[in-house]
C-alpha positions in Angstrom: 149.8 174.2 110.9 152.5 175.5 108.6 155.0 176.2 111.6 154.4 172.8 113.3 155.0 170.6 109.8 158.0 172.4 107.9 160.5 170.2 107.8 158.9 167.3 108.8 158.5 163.7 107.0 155.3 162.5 106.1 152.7 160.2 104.6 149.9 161.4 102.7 146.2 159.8 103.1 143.0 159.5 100.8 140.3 158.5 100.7 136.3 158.5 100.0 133.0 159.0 101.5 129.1 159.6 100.9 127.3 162.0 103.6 124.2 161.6 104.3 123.2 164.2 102.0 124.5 161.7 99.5 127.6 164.1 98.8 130.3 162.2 97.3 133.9 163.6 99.1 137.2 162.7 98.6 138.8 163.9 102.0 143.2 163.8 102.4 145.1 163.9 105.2 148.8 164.4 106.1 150.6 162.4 108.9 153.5 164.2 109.8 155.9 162.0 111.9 152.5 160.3 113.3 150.6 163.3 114.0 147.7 163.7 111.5 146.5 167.0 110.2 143.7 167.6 107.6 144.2 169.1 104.4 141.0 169.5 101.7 137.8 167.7 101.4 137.0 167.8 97.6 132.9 167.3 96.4 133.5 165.1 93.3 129.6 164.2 93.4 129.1 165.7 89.5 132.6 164.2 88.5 133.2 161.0 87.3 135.2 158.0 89.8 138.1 157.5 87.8 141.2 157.1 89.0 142.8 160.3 86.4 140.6 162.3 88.5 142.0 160.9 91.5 145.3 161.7 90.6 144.6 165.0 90.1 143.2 165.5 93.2 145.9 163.9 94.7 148.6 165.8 92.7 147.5 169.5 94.0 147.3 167.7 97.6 151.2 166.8 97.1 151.8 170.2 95.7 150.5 171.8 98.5 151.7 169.7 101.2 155.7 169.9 99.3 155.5 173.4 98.2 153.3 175.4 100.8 153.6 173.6 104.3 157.2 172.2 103.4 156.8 168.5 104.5 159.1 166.1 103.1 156.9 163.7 102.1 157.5 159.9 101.4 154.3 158.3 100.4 150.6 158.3 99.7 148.3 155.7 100.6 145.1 155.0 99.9 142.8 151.9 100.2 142.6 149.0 97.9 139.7 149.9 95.6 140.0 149.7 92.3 139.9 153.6 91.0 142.5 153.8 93.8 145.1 151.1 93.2 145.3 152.6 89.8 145.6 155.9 90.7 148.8 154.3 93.0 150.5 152.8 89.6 149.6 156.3 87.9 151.1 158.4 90.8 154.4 155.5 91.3 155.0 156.7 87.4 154.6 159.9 87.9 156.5 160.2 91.1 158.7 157.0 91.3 160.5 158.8 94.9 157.0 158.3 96.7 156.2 155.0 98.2 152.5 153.9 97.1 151.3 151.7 100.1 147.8 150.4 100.3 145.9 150.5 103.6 146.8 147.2 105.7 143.4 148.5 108.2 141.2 147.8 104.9 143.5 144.1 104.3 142.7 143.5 107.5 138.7 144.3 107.6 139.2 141.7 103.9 140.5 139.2 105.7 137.5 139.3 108.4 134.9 139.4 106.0 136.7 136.1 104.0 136.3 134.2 108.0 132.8 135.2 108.6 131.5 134.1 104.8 132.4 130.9 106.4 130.3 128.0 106.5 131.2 126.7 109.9 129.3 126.5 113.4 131.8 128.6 114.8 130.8 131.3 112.6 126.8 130.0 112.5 126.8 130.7 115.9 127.5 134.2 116.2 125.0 135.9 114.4 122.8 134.2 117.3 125.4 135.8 120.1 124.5 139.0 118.6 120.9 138.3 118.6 121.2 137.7 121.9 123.0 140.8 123.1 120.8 142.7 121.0 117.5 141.5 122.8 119.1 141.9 126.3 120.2 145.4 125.4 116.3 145.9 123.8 114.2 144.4 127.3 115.3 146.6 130.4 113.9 143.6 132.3 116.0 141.3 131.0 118.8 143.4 131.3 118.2 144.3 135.2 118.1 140.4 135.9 121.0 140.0 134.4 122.6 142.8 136.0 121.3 141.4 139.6 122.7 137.9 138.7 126.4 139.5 137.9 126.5 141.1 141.1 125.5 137.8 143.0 128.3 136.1 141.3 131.1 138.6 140.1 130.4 141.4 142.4 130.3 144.1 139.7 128.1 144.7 136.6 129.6 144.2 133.0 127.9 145.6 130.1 128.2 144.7 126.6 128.6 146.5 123.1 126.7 145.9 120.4 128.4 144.9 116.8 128.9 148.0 114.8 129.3 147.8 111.2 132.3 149.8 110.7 134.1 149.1 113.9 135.0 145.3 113.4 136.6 145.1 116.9 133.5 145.8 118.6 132.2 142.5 117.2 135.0 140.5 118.7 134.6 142.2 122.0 130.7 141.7 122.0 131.7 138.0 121.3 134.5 137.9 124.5 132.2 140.0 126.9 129.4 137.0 126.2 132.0 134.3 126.7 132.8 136.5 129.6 129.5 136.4 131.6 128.5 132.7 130.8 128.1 131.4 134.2 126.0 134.4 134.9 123.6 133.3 131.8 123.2 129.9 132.7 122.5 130.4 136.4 120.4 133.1 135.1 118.4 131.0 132.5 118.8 127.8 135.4 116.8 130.4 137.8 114.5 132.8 136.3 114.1 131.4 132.8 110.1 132.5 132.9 110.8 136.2 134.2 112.8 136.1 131.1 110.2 134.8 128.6 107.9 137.5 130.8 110.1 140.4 129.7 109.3 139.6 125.9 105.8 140.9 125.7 102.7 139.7 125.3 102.8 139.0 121.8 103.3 135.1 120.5 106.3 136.4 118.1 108.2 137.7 120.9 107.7 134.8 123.3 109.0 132.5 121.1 112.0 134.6 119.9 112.3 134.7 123.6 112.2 131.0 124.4 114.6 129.8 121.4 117.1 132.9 122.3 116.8 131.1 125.9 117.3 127.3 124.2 120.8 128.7 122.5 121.9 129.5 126.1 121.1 126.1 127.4 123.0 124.4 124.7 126.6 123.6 125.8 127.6 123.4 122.1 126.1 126.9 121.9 129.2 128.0 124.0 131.8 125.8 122.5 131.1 127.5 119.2 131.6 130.9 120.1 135.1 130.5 122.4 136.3 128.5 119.2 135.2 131.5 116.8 136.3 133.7 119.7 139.5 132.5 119.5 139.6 132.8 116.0 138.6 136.5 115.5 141.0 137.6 118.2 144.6 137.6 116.0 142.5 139.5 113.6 141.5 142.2 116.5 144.4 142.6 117.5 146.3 142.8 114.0 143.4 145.4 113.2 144.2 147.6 116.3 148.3 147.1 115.5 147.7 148.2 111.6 145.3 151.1 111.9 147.2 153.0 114.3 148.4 156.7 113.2 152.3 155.1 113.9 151.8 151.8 111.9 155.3 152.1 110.7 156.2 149.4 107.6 157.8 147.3 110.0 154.9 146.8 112.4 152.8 145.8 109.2 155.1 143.4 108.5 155.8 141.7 112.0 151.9 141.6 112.6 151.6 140.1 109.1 154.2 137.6 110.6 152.7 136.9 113.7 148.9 136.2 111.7 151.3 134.0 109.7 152.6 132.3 112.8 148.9 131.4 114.4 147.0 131.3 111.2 149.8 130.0 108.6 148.7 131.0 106.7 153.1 143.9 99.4 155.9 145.3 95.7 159.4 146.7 94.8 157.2 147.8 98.0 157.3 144.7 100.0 161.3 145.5 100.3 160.8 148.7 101.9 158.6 146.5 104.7 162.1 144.3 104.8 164.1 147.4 105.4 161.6 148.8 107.7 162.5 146.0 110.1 166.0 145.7 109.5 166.3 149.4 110.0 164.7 149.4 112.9 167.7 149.1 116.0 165.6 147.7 118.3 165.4 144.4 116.0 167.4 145.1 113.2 168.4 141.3 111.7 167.1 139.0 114.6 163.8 138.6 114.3 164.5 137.1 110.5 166.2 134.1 109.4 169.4 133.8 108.8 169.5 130.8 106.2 167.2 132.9 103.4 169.3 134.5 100.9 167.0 137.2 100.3 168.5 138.1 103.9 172.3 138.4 103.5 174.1 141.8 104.0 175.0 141.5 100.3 171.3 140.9 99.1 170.4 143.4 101.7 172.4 146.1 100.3 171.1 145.4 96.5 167.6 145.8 98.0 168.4 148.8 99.7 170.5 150.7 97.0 167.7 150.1 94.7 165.4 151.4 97.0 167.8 154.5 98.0 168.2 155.1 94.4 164.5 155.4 93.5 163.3 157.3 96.3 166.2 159.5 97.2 166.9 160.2 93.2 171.0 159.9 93.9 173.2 157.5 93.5 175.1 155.2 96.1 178.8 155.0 97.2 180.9 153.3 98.7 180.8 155.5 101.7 177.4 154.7 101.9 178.1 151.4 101.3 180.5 150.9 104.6 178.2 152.0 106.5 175.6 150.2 105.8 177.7 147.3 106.6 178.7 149.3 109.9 175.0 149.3 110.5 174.8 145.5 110.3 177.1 144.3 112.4 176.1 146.9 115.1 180.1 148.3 116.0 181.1 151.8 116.1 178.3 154.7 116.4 175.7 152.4 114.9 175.9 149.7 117.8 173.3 149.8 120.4 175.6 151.9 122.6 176.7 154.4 120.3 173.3 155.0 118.8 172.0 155.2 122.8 169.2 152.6 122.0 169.3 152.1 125.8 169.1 155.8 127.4 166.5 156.8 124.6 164.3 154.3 125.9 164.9 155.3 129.1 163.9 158.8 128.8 160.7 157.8 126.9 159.6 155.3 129.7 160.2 158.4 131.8 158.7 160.9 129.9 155.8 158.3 129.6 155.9 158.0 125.5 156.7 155.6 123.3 160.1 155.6 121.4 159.8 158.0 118.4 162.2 155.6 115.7 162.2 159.1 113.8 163.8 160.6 116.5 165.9 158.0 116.9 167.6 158.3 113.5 167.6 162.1 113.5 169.3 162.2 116.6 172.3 160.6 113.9 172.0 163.3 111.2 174.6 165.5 110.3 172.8 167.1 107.4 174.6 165.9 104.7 172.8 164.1 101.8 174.7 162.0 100.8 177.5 159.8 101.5 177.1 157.6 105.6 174.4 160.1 106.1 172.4 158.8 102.9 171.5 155.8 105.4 170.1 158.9 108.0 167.9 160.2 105.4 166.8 157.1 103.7 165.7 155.6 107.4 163.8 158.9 108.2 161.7 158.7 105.1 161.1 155.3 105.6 160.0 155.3 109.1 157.4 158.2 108.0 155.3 156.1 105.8 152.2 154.8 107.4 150.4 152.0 105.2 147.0 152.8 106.3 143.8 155.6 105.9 142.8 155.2 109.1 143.1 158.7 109.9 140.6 159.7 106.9 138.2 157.2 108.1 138.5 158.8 111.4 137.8 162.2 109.9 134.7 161.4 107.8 133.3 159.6 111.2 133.9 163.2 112.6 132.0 164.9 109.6 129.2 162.3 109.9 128.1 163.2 113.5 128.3 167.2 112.3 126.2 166.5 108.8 123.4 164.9 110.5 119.7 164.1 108.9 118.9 168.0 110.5 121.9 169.3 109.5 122.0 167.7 106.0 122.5 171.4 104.2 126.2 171.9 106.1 129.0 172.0 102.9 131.6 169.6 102.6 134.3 172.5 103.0 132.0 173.7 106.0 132.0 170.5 107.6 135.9 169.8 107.0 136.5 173.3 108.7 134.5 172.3 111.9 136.5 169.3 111.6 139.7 171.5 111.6 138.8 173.1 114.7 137.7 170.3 116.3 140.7 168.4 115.7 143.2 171.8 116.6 141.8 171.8 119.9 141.9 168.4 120.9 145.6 168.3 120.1 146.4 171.8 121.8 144.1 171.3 125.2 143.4 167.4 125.4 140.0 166.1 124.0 138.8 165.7 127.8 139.1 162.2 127.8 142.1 159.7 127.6 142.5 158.2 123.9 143.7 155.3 123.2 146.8 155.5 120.6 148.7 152.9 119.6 152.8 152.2 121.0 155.3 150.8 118.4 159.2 150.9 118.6 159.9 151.3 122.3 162.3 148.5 123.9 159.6 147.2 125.6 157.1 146.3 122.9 160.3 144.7 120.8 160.8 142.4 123.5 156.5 142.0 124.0 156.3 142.9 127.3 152.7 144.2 128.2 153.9 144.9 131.9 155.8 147.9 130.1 153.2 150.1 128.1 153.0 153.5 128.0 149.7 155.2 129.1 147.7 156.4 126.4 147.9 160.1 125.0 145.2 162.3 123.8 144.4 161.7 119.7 144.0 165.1 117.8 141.7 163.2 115.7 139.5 161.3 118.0 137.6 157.7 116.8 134.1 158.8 117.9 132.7 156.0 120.0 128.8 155.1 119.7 127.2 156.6 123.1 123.4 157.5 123.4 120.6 156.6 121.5 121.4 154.0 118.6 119.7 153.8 115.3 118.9 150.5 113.6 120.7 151.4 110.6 123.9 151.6 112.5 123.3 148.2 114.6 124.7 145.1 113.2 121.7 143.0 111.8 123.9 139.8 111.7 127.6 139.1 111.2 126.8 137.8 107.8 125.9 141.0 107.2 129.3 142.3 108.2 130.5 139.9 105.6 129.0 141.1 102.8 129.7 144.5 103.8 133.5 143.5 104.0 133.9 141.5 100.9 131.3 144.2 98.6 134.3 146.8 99.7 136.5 144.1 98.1 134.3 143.6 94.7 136.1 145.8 92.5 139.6 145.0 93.6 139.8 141.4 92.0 141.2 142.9 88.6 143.7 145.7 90.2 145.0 142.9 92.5 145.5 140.6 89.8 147.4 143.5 88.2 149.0 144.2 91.6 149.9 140.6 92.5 153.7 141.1 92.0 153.1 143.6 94.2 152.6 141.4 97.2 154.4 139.8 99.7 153.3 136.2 99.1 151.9 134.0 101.4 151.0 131.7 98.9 151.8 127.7 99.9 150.2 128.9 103.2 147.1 127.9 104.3 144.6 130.3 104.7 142.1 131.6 107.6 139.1 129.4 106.9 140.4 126.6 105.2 139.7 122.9 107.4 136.8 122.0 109.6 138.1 124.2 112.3 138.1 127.1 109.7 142.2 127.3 111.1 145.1 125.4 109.9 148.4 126.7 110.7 151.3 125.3 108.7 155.1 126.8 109.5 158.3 125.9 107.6 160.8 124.3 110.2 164.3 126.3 110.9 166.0 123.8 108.8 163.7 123.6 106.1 165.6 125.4 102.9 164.7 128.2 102.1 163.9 128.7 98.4 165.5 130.9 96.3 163.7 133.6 93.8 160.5 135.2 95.0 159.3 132.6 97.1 162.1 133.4 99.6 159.6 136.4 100.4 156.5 134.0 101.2 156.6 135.1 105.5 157.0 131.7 106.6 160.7 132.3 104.8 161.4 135.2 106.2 160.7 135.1 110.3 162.7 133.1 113.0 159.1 131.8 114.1 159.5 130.7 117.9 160.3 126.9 118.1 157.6 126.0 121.0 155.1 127.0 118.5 156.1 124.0 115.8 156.6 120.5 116.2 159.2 118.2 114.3 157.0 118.7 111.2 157.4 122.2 111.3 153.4 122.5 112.0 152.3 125.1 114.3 150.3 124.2 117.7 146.8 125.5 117.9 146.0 126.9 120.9 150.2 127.6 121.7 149.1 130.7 124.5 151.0 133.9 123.4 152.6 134.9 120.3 156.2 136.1 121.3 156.7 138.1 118.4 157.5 142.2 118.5 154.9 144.6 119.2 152.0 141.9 119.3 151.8 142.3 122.8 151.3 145.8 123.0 148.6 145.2 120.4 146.8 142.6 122.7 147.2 145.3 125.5 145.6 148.2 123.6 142.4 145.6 122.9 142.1 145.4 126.2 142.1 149.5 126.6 139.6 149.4 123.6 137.1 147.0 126.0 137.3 149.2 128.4 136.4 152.2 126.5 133.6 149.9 125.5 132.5 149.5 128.6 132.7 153.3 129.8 130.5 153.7 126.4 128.0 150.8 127.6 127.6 152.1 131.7 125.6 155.1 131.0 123.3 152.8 129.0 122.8 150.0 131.4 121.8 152.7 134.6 119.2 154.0 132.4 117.8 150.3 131.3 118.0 149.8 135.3 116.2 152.9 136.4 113.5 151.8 133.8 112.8 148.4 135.3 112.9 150.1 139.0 109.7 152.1 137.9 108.2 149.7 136.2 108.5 147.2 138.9 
């Protein structure tokens, strides 16, 4: 572990989790130039949950990652609880060098649960589509009939997931799959709608879930509901999968931020390092912004970068640093496109079958110096190693949750994180055993959203455990209400810190948000020619994108329903969804043969 991360940038990661033994553990993790490696699991059970403690914690994590495996690290994130947004102002004090991002996968999971508190019959409906998939998934007869009727029709069996609490993708995929197979319900209801009620039981309760389950899947408005909350969920999907991706650089945070912004309309000395991220990114560098914000200029550039470069590098700029920058900009000399070999680099990685590393990319330009025209080197290779998101420790306490099990409820924490450690140490040396999805950012191909050009996926180190096997009703999805709650109890104890934190943001205030209208959707864009204001509102997103034209009319409102959102690495976000489905339905097969086999005998 030493020899593979000396020398290399990184973020750091924490965060917290209960076992089932009721162990309270506050787990970190390191990820090195997008590879994440696990550090110490900490029992804080007896301690109190303040965020001094945290820092402390936190503090010997930084002095072991700096002094004993010699990472160069950049930031620490953590989620947006309260104990830990503090312990981020506490630590930006302490170490004002270190960028303090909070986890855009939890901002996501926010957002979701805000939707589905909705009072709308597009979200009404779809605690009944999960009542349904849950009583086809619980009657092996039911199933087997509706597996017969999707060969008649489709000529192959699809299977769907349940909703899982913690996995909010898997409830917009249960939702599509349904959407998916509605012919095959309502010939299936049209044709054998008292076999159906048959498979209930014999007792009256059943029968008459049965029956009104059956009445839902008559009703056309039934249907109508759930494409149109369908529809909804999906940017959120797909924004989730983009953001809590091990190489969720700053500038993919921000561009999926943009492109919610673009469908939905409706972050921070921070929210200028998600700026630079995308202007120092050469595969988009200034055009995917506007060009009549101030905020946007080279001149206001370069004050946002040498303040930046100054607080995190702890040195001074010049004016050699200062040409180049410019240099940068206007893309001549060794910083164009040709003399930073944007195009052969991406060649090689199509080749090679990998995305474009952007920390290669930039290192590839370093000639060691640290300061001076290769202050812009170093500063772009620290940037492009923080990654605003925990995903990876939520990934790790899954891991420790299927090894600390109700019979193995005595295993230690530091026991548990070592089997972890192996686990993990093997997957990335031999392969897991089965292909991983990971999420692509930066190659040419994803700048210019082209699904036809993804990569394949790689192996993950740190696998998301997928739900296979026998289920347990404390892990099933009682309604998507429920999922609200969940979502929005997470964000209970943020509304102080993010009142404290609100300058903090990138604001989409003036926006309208997800959930406001009948429709529960209203997206409002400023026109191209609308002036931008000056101040912090020139940060609100709908100032800062070149949003594409055929998504607004003369008003400068955005289309519902406009098809695909041409905006960079969006599309390899929809594609990696679709990956995710079929992982899904891998998961589901097993399943299904079983319910089949079951109804054979019976029958």
């Amino acid at each position: 572990m030493k020899t593979h991360l000396q020398g290399r940038y990184g973020t750091g990661q924490s965060d917290g989790w209960k076992s089932i033994a009721k162990t309270s553990i506050i787990a970190s993790m390191i990820n090195a130039e997008y590879d994440p490696y696990i550090l110490h699991s900490h029992d804080v059970t007896e301690q109190p949950k303040t965020a001094e403690n945290l820092l402390k914690i936190v503090d010997a994590e930084i002095e072991f990652c700096e002094k004993v495996l010699k990472v160069i690290l950049a930031a620490w994130c953590t989620d947006g609880g309260g104990d830990c947004a503090k312990m981020r102002r506490l630590l930006k004090m302490k170490r004002p060098d270190l960028a303090t991002p909070h986890c855009w996968s939890h901002q996501i999971r926010l957002t979701v649960g805000d939707y589905l508190k909705l009072k709308t019959p597009a979200v009404s409906v779809l605690d009944t589509a999960l009542e349904i998939i849950k009583w086809f998934n619980n009657h092996s007869g039911a199933l087997a009939l509706l597996r017969q009727e999707q060969m008649k029709r489709y000529g192959q069996v699809l299977s769907f997931p349940y909703g899982w609490v913690r996995r909010f993708t898997a409830h917009y995929i249960s939702s599509d799959r349904l959407l998916e197979l509605e012919h095959a319900f309502r010939s299936l209801v049209l044709d054998a709608k008292a076999k159906l009620v048959a498979c209930a039981g014999k007792e009256r309760a059943q029968i008459d879930k049965a029956k009104s389950l059956i009445e839902q899947l008559e009703q056309p408005a039934f249907w109508c509901h759930l494409r149109e909350a369908r529809d909804h969920l999906e940017p959120l999907a797909i924004a989730s999968n983009a953001t809590q991706g091990d190489n969720a650089r700053l500038d993919v945070v921000l561009v999926t931020l943009a492109s919610l912004y673009l469908i939905y309309s409706d972050a921070s000395p921070e929210r200028d390092l998600y700026i630079l991220a995308v202007v120092l990114n050469p595969f988009l560098r200034l055009a995917p912004l506007r060009g009549n914000n101030l905020l946007l200029t080279h001149k206001a550039l370069w004050q946002m970068f040498k303040r930046n470069y100054e607080r995190m590098m702890q040195q001074r700029t010049d004016n050699e640093l200062y040409s180049t920058f410019l240099e940068y900009f206007k893309g001549v000399g060794e910083w164009s496109d040709k003399g930073m070999g944007l195009e052969e680099i991406t060649e090689l990685a199509n080749h090679a079958g990998k995305p474009v590393n952007l920390l290669e990319v930039w290192r590839s330009a370093d000639t060691h110096d640290s300061s001076g025209a290769n202050g812009l080197v170093k500063f772009a290779l620290r940037l492009f190693s923080i990654v605003p998101n925990s995903a990876g420790v939520e990934r790790l306490f899954s891991l420790m949750g299927i090894i600390q099990t109700k019979l193995r409820n005595r295993i230690g924490v530091e026991k548990s994180r070592k089997v972890v450690l192996v686990k993990a140490d093997i997957n990335r040396t031999y392969g897991s055993g089965r292909q991983e999805q990971r999420r692509h950012f930066g190659d040419k191909v994803d700048v210019l959203a082209n699904p036809e050009g993804a990569v394949p996926p790689l192996s993950n180190p740190i696998p998301s455990p997928e739900p296979t096997g026998p289920t347990t009703d404390s892990a099933i999805v009682k309604s998507f209400s429920a999922v609200a709650t969940e979502l929005l109890e997470m964000a209970a104890e943020e509304d102080t810190e993010d009142e404290e934190d609100s300058d903090d943001l990138i604001s989409v205030s003036e926006g309208v948000r997800v959930g406001q209208g009948e429709s529960g959707v209203i997206p409002h864009l400023a026109s191209p020619l609308e002036p931008v204001p000056r101040g912090a509102a020139a940060y609100q997103l709908k100032y800062l994108f070149n949003y594409p034209p055929h998504a607004m009319d003369t008003t400068g409102t955005s289309h519902e329903g406009s098809g695909e959102v041409p905006m960079p690495f969006w599309g390899q976000s929809r594609l990696n969804l679709g990956k995710e489905q079929v992982a899904y339905e891998r998961d589901s097969s097993d399943a299904a043969d079983v319910a089949a086999d079951t109804f054979d005998t019976e029958m």
